[in-house]
Residue, then its C-alpha position, 0 to 999 in steps of 0.5 A: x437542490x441536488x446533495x453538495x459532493x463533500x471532497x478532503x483537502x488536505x494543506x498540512x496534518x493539522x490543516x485537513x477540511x471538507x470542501x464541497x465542489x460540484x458533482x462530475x460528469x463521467x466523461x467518454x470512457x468514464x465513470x462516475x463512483x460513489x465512495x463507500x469506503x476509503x482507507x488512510x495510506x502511510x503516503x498520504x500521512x506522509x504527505x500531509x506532513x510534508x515529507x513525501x517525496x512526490x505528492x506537493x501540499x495541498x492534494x486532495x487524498x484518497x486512492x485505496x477506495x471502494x465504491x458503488x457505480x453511479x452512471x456510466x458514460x459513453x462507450x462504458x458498456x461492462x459496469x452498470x449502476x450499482x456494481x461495487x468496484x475497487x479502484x486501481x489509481x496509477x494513471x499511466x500514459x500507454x506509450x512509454x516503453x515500459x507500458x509497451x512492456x506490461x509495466x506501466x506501473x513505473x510508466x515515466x508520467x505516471x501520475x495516481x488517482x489521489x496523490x497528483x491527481x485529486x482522489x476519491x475521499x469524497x461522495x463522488x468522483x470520476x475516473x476511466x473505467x479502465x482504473x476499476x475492478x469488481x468486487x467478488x460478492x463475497x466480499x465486503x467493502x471494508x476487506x475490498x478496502x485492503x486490496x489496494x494496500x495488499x497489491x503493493x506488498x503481493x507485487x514486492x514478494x513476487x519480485x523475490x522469485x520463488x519464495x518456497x522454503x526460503x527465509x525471509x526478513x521484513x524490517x518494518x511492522x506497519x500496515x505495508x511491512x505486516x501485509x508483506x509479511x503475509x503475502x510472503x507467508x502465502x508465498x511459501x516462506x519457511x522462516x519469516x523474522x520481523x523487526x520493529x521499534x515497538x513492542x505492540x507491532x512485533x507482537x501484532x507480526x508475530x500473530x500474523x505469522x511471522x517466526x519471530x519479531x525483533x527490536x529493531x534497535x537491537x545489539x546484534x540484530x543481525x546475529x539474532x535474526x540469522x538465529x531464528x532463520x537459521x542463517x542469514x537471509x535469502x530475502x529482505x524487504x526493507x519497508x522502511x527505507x531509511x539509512x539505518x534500515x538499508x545498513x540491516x538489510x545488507x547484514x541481514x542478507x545472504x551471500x547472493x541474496x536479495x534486497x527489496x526496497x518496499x517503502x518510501x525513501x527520504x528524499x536525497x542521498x543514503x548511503x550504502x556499503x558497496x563494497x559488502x554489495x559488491x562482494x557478496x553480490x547482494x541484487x538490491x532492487x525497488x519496487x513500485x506500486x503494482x499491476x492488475x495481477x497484482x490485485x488478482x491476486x490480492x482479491x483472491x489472498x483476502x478470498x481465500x481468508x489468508x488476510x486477517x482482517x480484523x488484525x489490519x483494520x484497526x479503526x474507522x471514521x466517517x468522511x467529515x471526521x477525516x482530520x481524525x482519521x488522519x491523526x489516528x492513523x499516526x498512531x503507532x497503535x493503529x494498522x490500517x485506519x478507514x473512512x466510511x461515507x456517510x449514506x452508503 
């Protein structure tokens, strides 16, 4: 009797369970993949507590994933069973303009591999082996895990421009805001602050490189920050997205300086103070997901050991413990939380 393919559902953060679903046929142009690693993303915590803007409840999780090629089907001739691959889950149309562009990651139907689509927390799974990378095998599984989660901040700092000898602030200290931190670091950044609520994050930043961590909540932020930077910033990466994170950034921020929204905003309205961004001519921009350059270069980031990985991953489960993985990863102690699939 072939093996049941076991699959995470999640309904809500206290509602996650294994369903078994029947094993897929990698289709024309497709790929069937054996899931060795997964990792928890802050979208999909989000979602499980109902407060993700664009991921409905339930969904079936799991877009940072590392596996191994099963089969291959018709008209895949570049990945034979048995190569290691990394998926890169957005799953864009190629028509709209701004695929047609090279930026099909703001692709206007964009959907992505476990969050509209369901993903690869599972044994097995297929996808077009258009979304799959190498992994270099120097690698390991566990760090190509981090490529994923790591493309996103590489793709936000190289939004910034040059970054060489410029200051920076990071507002946020979980697994995206410390990945920035060292994508921005590898950049060239010559002074790089950090702000957090928690003492355990701003410490964990400040190993990671950062110049200096600061209470978020702090009296006179601003004034603290523009002293470690020597002056108000060039750049700011909100990873937080909320209003009390946007009015920093705005006072954190140089004359002519940059905003980049790097998390996920709450749905609705936040307000902004215009007149500051208008007068100071302050360019505040978003950014989203990333492309395959992006995971170049993050494949080669975590190559080159510019990536500490045992400071990011902070613990690992096995698929059938996924409600765990899920609570741990709440945790404000954890980075970054993995998956493991039994027998691989």
């Amino acid at each position: 009797m072939p093996q049941p393919n076991r699959r995470v559902l999640v309904r809500s953060i206290d509602d996650i369970s294994i369903e078994e679903v029947p094993t897929p046929q990698p289709g024309d142009d497709e790929l069937l993949i054996r899931s060795t690693v997964v990792g928890v993303c802050g979208s999909d915590t989000h979602a499980a507590l109902g407060h993700h803007p664009f991921i409905d409840l339930p969904y079936r999780p799991g877009h940072e994933v590392v596996g191994v090629v099963a089969a291959a089907g018709k008209g895949v001739q570049d990945f034979a069973p048995g190569t290691r691959v990394i998926i890169e889950p957005n799953l864009y149309c190629g028509r709209c303009a701004q695929c047609r562009s090279g930026r099909y990651n703001i692709c206007r139907q964009l959907e992505v591999f476990g969050c509209q689509i369901p993903g690869g927390m599972a044994d097995l799974f297929t996808i077009a082996a258009d979304r799959v990378h190498r992994v270099p095998e120097t690698m390991s599984d566990v760090r190509a895990a981090l490529v994923e989660p790591l493309a996103t901040p590489v793709h936000a700092v190289a939004k910034a421009g040059e970054l060489t000898g410029r200051t920076v602030a990071v507002l946020g200290a979980g697994p995206i805001g410390l990945l920035v931190l060292a994508a921005a670091r590898h950049a060239g950044a010559a002074r790089i602050v950090v702000t957090d609520l928690l003492d355990t994050k701003r410490e964990r930043a400040v190993r990671l490189g950062a110049t200096d961590a600061l209470p978020a909540d702090a009296t006179g932020l601003a004034a603290e920050a523009h002293a470690v930077l020597g002056g108000p910033a060039d750049v700011v990466f909100d990873c937080v997205a909320r209003e009390q994170s946007m009015a920093q950034a705005i006072d954190l921020v140089t004359k002519g300086g940059q905003i980049i929204v790097v998390g996920v905003g709450a749905p609705g309205p936040t307000p902004v103070r215009l007149d500051l961004v208008q007068d100071s001519e302050i360019r505040i921009e978003g950014t989203l997901m990333y492309t395959a350059d992006d995971y170049r270069t993050s494949i080669d980031l975590i190559t080159s050991g510019a990536i500490d990985a045992d400071e990011i991953i902070t613990a690992t489960y096995p698929l059938e413990e996924a409600g765990k993985a899920f609570a741990a990863a709440l945790q404000p102690e954890h980075v970054k939380v993995l998956i493991t699939i039994a027998g691989t």
